[in-house]
MIDOSE-1310 file (N, C-alpha, C; in nm, 2 decimals, decimal comma, always signed):
residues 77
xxxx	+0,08/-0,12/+0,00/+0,00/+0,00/+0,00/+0,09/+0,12/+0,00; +0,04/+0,22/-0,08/+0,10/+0,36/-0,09/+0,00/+0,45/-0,05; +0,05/+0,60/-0,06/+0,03/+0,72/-0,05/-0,09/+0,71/-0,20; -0,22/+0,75/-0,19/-0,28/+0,70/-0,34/-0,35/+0,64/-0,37
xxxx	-0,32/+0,48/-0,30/-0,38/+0,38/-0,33/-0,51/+0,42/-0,27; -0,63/+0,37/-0,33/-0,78/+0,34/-0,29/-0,80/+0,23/-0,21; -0,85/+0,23/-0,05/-0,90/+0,13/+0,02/-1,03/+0,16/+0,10; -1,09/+0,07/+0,13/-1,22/+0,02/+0,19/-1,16/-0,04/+0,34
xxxx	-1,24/+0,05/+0,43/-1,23/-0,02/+0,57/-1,33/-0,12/+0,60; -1,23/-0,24/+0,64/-1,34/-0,35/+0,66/-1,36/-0,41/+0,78; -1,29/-0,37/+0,90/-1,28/-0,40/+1,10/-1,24/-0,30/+1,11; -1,35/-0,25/+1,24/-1,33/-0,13/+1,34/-1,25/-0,16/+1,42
xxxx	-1,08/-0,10/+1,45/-0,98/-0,18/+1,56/-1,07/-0,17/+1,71; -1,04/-0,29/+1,76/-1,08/-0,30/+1,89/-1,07/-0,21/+1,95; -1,11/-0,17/+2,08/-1,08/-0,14/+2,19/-1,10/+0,03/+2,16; -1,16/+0,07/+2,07/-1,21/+0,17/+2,06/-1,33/+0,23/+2,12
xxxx	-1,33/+0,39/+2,19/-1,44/+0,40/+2,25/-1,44/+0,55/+2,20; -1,60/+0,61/+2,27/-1,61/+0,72/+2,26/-1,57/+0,79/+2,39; -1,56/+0,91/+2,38/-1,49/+1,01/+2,57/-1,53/+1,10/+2,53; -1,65/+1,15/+2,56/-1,73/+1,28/+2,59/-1,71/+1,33/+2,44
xxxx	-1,66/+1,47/+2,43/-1,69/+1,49/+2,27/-1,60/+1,46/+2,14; -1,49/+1,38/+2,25/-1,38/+1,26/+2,11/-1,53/+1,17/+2,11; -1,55/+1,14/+1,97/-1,61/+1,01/+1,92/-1,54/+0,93/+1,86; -1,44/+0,91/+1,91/-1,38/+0,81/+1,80/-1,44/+0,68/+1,78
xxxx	-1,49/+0,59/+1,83/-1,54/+0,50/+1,76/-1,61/+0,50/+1,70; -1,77/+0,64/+1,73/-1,84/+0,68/+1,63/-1,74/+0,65/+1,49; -1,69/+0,72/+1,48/-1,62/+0,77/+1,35/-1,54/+0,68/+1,29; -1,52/+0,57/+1,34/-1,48/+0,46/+1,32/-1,55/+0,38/+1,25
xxxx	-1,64/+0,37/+1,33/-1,78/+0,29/+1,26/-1,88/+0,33/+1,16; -1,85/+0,52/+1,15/-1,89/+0,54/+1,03/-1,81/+0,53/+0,92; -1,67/+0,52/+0,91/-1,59/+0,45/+0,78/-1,60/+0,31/+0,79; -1,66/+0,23/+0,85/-1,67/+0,09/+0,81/-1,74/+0,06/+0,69
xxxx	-1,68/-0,02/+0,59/-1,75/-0,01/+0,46/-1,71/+0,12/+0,35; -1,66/+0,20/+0,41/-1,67/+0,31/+0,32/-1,48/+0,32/+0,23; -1,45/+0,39/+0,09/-1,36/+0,36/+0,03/-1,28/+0,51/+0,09; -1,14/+0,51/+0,08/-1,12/+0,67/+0,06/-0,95/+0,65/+0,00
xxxx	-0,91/+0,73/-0,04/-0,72/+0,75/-0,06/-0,68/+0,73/+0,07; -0,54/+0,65/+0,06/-0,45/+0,70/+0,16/-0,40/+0,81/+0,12; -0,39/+0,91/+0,27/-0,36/+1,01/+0,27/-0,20/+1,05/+0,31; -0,14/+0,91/+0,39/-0,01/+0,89/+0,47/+0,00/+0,78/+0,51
xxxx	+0,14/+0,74/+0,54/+0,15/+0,64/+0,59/+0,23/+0,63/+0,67; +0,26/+0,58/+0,81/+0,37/+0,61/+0,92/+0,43/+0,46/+0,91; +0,51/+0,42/+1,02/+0,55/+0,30/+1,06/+0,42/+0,18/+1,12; +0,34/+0,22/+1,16/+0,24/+0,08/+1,12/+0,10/+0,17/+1,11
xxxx	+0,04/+0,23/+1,06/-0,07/+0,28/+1,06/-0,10/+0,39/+0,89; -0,19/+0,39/+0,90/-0,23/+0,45/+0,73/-0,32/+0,56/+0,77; -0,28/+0,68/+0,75/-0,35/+0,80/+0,73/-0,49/+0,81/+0,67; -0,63/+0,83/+0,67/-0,71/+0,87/+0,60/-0,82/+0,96/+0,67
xxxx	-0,83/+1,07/+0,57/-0,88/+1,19/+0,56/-1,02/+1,20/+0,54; -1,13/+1,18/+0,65/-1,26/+1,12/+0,66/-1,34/+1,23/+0,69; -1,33/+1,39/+0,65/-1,42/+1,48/+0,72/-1,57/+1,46/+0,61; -1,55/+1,43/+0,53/-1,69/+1,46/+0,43/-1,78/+1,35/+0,53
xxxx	-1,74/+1,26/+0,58/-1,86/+1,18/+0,69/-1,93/+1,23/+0,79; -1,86/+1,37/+0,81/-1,90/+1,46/+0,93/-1,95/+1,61/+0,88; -1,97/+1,54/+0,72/-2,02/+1,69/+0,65/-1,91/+1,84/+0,64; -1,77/+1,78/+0,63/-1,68/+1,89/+0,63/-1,57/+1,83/+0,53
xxxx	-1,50/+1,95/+0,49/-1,38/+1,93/+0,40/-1,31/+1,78/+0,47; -1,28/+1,71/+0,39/-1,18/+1,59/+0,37/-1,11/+1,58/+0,45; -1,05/+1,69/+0,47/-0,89/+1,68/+0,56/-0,89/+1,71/+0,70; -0,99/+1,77/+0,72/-1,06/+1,86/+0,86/-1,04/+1,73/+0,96
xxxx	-1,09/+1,60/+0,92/-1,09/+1,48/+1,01/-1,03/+1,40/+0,95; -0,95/+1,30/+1,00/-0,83/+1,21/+0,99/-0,85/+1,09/+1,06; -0,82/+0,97/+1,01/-0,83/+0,86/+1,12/-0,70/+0,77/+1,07; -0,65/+0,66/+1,20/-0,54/+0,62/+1,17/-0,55/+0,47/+1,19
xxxx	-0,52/+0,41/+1,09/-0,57/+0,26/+1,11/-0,45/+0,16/+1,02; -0,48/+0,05/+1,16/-0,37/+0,00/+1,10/-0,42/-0,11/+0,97; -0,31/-0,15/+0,84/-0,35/-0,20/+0,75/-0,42/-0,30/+0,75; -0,38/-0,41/+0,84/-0,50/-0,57/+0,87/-0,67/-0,49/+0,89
xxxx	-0,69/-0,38/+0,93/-0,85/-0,32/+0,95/-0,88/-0,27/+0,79; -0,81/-0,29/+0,67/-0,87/-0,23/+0,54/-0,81/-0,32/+0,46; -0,87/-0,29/+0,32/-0,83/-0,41/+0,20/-0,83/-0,27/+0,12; -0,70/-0,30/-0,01/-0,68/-0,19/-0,11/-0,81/-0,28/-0,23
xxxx	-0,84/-0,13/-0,27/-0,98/-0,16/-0,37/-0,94/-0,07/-0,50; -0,86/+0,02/-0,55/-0,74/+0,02/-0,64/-0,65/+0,08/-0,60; -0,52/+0,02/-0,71/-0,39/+0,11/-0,69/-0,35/+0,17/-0,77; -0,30/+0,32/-0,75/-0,26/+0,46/-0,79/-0,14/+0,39/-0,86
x	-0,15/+0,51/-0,95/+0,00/+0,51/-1,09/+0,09/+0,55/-0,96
């Protein structure tokens, strides 16, 4: 997987919760199923840029997930 590539999140990583007005699992569980670019990529986790699910620009919201939680659905030139 690259910077580019198209994937689909397909497991919400465990042990995710919500804490007052962090929702992160919300938001977890609202990319389940859904495709997006990688936006980045670190030492074990994949950048993607998820604000249009919260009705805002792209980049505004971010989530970081490690590869085994998505499957690539195409790959970038």
């Amino acid at each position: 997987m690259k910077v580019g590539d198209v994937i689909r999140v397909v497991k919400v990583p465990a042990g995710l919760r919500d804490d007052g007005d962090l929702r992160t699992k919300t938001l977890f569980d609202l990319c389940l199923g859904k495709t997006f670019p990688i936006a980045g990529i670190d030492a074990n986790r994949i950048e993607l840029h998820v604000g249009e699910l919260l009705g805002e620009l792209s980049y505004i919201h971010s989530i970081y997930i490690e590869p085994e939680n998505v499957e690539v659905v195409q790959i970038s030139n």
